[in-house]
Chimera marker file (.cmm) of the C-alpha trace (Angstrom):
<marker_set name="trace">
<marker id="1" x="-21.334" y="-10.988" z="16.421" r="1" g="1" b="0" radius="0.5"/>
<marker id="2" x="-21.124" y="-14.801" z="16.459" r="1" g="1" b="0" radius="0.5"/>
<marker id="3" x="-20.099" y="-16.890" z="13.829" r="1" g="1" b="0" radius="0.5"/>
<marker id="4" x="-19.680" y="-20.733" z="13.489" r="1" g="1" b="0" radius="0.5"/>
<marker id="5" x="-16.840" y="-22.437" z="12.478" r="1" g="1" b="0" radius="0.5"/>
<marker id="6" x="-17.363" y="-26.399" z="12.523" r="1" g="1" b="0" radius="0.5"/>
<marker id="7" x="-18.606" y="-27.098" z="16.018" r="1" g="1" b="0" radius="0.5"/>
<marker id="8" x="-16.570" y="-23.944" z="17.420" r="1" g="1" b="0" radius="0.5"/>
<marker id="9" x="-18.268" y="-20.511" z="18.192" r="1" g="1" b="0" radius="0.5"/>
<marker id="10" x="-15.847" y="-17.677" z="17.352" r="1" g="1" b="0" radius="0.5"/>
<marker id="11" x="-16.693" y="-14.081" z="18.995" r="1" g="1" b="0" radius="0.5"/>
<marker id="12" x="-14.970" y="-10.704" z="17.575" r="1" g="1" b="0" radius="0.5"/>
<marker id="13" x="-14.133" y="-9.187" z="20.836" r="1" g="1" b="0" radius="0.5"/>
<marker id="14" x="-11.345" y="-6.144" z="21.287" r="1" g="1" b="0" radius="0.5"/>
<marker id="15" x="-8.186" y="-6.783" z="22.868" r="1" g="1" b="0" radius="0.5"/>
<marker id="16" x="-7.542" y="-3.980" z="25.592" r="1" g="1" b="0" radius="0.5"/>
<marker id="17" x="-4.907" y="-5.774" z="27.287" r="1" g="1" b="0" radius="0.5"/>
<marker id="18" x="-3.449" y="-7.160" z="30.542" r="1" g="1" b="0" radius="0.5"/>
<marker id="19" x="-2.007" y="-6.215" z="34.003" r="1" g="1" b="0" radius="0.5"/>
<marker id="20" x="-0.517" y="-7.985" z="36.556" r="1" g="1" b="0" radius="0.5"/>
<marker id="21" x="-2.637" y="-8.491" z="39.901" r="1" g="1" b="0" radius="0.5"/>
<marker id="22" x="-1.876" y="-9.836" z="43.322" r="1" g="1" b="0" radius="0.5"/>
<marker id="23" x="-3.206" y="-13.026" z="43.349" r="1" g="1" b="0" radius="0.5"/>
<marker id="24" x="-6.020" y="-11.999" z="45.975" r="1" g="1" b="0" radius="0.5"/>
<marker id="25" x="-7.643" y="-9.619" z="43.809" r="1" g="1" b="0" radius="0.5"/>
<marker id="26" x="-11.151" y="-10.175" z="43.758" r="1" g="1" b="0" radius="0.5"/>
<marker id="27" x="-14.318" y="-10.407" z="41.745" r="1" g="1" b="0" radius="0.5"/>
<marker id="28" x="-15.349" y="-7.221" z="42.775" r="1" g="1" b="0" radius="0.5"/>
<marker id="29" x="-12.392" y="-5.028" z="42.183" r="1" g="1" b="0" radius="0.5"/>
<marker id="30" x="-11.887" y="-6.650" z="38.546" r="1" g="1" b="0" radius="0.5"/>
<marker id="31" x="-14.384" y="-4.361" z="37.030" r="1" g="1" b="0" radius="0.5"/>
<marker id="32" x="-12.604" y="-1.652" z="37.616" r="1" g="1" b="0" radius="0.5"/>
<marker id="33" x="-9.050" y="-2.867" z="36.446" r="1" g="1" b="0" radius="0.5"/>
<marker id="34" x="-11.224" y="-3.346" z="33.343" r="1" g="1" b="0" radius="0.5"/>
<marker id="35" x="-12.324" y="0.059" z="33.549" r="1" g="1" b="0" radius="0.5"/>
<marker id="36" x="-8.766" y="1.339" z="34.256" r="1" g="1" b="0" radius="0.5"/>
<marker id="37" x="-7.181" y="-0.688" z="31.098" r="1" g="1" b="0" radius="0.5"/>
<marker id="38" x="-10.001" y="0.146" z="28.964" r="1" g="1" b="0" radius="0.5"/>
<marker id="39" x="-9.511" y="4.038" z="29.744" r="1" g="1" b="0" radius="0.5"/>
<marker id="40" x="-5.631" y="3.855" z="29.571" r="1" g="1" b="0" radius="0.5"/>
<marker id="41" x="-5.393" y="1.531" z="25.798" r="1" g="1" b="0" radius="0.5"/>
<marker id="42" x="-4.580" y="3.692" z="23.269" r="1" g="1" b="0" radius="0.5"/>
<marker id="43" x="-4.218" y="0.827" z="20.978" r="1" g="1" b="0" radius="0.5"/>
<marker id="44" x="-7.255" y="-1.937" z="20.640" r="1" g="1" b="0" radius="0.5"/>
<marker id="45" x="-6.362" y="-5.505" z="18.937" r="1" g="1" b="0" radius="0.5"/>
<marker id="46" x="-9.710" y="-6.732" z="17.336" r="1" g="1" b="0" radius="0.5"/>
<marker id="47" x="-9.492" y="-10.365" z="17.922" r="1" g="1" b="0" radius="0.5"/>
<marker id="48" x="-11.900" y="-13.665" z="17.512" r="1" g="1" b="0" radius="0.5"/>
<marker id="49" x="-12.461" y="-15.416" z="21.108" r="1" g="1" b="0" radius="0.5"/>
<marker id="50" x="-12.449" y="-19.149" z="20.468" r="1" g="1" b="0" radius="0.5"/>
<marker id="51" x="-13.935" y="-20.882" z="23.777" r="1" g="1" b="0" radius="0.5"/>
<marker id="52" x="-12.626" y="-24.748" z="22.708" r="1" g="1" b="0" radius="0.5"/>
<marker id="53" x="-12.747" y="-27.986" z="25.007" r="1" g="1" b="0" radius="0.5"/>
<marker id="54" x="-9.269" y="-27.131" z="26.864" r="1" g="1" b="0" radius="0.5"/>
<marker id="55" x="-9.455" y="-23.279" z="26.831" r="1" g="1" b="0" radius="0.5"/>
<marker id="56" x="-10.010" y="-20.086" z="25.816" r="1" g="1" b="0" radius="0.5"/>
<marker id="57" x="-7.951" y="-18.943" z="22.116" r="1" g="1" b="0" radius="0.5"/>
<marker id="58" x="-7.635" y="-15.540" z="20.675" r="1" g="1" b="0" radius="0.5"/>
<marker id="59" x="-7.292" y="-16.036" z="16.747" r="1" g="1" b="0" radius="0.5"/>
<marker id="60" x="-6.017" y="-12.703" z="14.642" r="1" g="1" b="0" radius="0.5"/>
<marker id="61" x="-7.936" y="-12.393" z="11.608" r="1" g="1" b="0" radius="0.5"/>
<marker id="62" x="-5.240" y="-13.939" z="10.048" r="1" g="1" b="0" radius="0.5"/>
<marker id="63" x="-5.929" y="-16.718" z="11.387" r="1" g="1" b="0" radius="0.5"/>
<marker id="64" x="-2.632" y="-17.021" z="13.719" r="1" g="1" b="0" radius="0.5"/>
<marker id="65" x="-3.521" y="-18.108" z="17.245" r="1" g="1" b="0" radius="0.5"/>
<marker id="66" x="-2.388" y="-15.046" z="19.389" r="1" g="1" b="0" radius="0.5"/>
<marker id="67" x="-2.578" y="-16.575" z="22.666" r="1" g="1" b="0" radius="0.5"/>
<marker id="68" x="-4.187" y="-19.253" z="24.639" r="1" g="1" b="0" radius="0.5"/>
<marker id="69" x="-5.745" y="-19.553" z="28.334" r="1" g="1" b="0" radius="0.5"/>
<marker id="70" x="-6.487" y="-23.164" z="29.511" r="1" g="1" b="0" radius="0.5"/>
<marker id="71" x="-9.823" y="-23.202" z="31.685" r="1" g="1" b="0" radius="0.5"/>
<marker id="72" x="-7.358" y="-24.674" z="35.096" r="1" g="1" b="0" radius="0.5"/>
<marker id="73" x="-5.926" y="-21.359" z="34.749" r="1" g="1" b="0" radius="0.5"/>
<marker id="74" x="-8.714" y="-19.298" z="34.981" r="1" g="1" b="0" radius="0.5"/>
<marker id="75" x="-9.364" y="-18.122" z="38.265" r="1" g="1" b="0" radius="0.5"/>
<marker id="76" x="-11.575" y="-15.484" z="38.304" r="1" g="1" b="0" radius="0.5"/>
<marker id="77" x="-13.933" y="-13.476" z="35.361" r="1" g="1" b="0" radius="0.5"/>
<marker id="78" x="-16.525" y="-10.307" z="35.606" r="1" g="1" b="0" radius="0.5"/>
<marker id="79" x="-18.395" y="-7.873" z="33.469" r="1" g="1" b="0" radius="0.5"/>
<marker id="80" x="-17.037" y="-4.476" z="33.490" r="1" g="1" b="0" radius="0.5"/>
<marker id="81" x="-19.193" y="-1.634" z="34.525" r="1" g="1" b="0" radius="0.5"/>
<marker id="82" x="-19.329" y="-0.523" z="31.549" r="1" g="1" b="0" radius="0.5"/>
<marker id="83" x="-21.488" y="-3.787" z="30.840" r="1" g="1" b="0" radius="0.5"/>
<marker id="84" x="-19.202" y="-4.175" z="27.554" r="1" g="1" b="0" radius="0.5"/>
<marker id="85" x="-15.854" y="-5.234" z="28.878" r="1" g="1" b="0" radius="0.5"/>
<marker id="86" x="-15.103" y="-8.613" z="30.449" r="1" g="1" b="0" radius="0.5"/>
<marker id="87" x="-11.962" y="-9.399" z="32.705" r="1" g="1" b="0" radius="0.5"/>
<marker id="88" x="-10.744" y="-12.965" z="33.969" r="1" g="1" b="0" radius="0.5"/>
<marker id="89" x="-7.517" y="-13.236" z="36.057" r="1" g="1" b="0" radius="0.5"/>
<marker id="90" x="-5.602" y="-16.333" z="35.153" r="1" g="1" b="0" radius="0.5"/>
<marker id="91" x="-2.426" y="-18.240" z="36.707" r="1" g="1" b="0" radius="0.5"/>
<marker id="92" x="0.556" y="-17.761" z="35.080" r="1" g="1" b="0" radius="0.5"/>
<marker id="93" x="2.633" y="-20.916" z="34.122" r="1" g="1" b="0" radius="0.5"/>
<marker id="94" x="5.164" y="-20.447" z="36.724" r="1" g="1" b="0" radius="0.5"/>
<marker id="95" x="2.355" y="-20.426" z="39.391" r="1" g="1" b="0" radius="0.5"/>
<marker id="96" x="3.929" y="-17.403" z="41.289" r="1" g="1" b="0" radius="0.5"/>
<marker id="97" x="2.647" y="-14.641" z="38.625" r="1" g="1" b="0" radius="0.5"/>
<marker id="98" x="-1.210" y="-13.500" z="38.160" r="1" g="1" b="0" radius="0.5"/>
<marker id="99" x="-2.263" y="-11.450" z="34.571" r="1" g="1" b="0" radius="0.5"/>
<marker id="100" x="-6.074" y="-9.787" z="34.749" r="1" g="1" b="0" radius="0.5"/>
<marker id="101" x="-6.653" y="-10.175" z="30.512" r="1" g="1" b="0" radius="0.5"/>
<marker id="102" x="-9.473" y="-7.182" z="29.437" r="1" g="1" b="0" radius="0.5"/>
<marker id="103" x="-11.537" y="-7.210" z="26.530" r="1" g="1" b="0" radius="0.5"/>
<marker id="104" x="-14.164" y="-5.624" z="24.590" r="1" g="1" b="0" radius="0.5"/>
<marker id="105" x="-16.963" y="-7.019" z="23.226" r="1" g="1" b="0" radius="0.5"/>
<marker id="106" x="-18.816" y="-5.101" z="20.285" r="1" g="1" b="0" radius="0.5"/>
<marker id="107" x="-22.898" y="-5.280" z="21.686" r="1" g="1" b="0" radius="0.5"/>
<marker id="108" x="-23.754" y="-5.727" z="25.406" r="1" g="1" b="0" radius="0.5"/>
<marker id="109" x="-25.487" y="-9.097" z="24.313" r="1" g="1" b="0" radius="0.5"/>
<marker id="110" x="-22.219" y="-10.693" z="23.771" r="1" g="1" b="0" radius="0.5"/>
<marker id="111" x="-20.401" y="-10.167" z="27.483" r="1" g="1" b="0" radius="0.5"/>
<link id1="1" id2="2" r="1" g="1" b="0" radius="0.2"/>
<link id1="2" id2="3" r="1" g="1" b="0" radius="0.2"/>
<link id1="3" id2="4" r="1" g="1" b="0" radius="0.2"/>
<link id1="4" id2="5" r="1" g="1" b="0" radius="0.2"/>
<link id1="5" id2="6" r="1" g="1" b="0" radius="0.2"/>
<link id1="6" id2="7" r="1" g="1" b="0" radius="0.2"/>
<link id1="7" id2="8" r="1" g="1" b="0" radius="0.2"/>
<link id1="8" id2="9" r="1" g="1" b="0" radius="0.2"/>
<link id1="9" id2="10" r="1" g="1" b="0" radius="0.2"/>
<link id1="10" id2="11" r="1" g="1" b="0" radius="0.2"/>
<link id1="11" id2="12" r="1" g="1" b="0" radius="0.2"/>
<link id1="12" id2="13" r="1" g="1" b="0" radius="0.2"/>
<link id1="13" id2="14" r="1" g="1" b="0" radius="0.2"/>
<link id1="14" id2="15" r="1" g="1" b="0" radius="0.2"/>
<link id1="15" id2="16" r="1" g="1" b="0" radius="0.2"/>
<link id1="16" id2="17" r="1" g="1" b="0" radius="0.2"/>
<link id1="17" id2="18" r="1" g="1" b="0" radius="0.2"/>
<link id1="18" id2="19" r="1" g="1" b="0" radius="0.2"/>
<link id1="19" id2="20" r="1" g="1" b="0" radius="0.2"/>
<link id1="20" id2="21" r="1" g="1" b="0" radius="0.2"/>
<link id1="21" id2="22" r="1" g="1" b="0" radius="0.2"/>
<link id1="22" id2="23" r="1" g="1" b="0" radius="0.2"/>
<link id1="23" id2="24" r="1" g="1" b="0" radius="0.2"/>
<link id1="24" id2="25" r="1" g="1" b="0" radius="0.2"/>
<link id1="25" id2="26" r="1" g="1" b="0" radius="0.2"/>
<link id1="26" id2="27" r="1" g="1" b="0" radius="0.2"/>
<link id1="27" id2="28" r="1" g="1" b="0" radius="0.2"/>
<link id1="28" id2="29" r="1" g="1" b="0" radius="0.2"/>
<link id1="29" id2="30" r="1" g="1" b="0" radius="0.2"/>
<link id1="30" id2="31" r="1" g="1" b="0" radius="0.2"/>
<link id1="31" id2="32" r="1" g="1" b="0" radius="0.2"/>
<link id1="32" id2="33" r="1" g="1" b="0" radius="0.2"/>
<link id1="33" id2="34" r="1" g="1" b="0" radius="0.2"/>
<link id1="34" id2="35" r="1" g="1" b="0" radius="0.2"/>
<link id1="35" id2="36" r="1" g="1" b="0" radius="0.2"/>
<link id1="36" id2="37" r="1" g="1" b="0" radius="0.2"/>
<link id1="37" id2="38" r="1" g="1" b="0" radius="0.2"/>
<link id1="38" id2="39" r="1" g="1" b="0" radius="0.2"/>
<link id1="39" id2="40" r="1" g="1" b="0" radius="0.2"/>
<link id1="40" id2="41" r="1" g="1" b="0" radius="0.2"/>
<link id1="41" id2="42" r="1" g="1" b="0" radius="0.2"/>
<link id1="42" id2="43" r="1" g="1" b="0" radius="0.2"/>
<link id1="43" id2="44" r="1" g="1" b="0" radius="0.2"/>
<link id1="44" id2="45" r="1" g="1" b="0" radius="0.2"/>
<link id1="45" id2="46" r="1" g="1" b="0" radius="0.2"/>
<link id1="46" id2="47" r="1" g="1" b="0" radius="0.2"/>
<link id1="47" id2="48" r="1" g="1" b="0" radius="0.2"/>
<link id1="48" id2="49" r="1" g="1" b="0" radius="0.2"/>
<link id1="49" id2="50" r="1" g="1" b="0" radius="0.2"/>
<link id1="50" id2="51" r="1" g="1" b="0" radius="0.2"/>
<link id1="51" id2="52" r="1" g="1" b="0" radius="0.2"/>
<link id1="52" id2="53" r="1" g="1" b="0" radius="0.2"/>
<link id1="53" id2="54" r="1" g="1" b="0" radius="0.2"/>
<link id1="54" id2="55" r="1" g="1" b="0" radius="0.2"/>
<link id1="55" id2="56" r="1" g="1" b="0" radius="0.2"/>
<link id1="56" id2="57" r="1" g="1" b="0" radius="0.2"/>
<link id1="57" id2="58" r="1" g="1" b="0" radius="0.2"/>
<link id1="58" id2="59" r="1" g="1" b="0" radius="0.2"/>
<link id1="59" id2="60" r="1" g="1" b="0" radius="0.2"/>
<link id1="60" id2="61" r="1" g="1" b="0" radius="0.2"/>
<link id1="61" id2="62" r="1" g="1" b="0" radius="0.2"/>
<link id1="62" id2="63" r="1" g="1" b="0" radius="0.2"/>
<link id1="63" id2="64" r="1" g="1" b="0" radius="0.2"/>
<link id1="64" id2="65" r="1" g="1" b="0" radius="0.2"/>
<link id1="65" id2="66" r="1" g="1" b="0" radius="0.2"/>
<link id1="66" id2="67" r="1" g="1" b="0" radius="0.2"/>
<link id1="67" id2="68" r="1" g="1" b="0" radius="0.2"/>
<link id1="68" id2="69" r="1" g="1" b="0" radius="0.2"/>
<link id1="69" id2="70" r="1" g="1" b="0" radius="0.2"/>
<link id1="70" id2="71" r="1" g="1" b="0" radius="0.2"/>
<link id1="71" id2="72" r="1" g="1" b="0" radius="0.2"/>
<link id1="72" id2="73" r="1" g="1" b="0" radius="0.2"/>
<link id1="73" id2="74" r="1" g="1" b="0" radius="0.2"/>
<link id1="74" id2="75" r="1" g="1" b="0" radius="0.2"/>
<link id1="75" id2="76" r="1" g="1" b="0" radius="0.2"/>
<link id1="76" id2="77" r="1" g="1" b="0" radius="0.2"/>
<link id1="77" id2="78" r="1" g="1" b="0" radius="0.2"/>
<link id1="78" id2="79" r="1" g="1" b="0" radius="0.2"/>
<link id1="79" id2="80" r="1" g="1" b="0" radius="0.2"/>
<link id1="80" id2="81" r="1" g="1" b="0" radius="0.2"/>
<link id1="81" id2="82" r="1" g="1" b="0" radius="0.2"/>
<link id1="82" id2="83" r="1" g="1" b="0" radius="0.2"/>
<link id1="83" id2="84" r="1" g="1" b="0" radius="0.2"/>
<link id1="84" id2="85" r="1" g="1" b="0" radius="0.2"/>
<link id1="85" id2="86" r="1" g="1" b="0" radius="0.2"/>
<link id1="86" id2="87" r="1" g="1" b="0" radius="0.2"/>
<link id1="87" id2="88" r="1" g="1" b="0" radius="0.2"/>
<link id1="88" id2="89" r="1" g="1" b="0" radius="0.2"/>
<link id1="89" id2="90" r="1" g="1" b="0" radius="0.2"/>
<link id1="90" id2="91" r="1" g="1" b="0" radius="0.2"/>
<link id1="91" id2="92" r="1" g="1" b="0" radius="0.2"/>
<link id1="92" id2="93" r="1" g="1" b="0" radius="0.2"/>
<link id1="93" id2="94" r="1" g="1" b="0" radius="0.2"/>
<link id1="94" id2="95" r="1" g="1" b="0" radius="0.2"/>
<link id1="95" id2="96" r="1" g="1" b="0" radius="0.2"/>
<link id1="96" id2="97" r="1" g="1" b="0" radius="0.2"/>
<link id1="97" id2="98" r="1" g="1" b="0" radius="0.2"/>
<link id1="98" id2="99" r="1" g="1" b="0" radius="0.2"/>
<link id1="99" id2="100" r="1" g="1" b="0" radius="0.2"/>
<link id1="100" id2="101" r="1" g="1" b="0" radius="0.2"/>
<link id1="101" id2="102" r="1" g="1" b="0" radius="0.2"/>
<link id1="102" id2="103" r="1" g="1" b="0" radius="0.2"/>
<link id1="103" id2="104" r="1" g="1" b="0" radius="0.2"/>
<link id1="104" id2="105" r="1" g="1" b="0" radius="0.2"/>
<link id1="105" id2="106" r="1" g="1" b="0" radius="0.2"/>
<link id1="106" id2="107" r="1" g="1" b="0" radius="0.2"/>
<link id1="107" id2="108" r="1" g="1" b="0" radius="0.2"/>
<link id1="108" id2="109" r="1" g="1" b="0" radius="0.2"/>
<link id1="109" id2="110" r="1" g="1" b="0" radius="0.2"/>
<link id1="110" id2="111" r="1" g="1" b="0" radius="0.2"/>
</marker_set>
């Protein structure tokens, strides 16, 4: 379910988590880490996806920013198999370190 706020779309998607990759994982093996995390999370963070002009933010309903992923980061996304779920690898800060991020969106329209 989208909702605006200002010029910003937010997007209530479910946290499922992360896992650390070799950085030569590709696009068609991240569905299934998806799969894999998705099967394996007992606990799910509902979160609101922010997509803003620098990056990708993760808001809490609170409204504290739970973590950010700059776009030059991102080096690879793809739909789950599930056709629900969504994976993107990004680049950690350090540049030696890749984390595959999962989530969960709540209708198929949203992915």
């Amino acid at each position: 379910m989208a909702s605006s706020q200002g010029a910003s779309q937010l997007f209530q998607v479910l946290y499922l988590g992360s896992t650390r990759v070799d950085r030569h994982c590709s696009h068609t093996i991240m569905p299934w880490i998806a799969e894999e995390l998705k099967l394996r999370t007992e606990q799910k963070i509902f979160t609101w996806l922010n997509p803003g002009e620098n990056g990708v933010s993760y808001v809490a309903n609170t409204g504290v920013e739970l973590f950010h992923h700059a776009y030059s980061t991102i080096l690879r996304c793809a739909t789950g198999v599930d056709g629900i779920t969504f994976a993107y690898i990004i680049r950690e800060e350090d540049g030696s370190r890749y984390t595959c991020h999962v989530f969960q969106c709540l209708t198929p329209e949203e992915v």
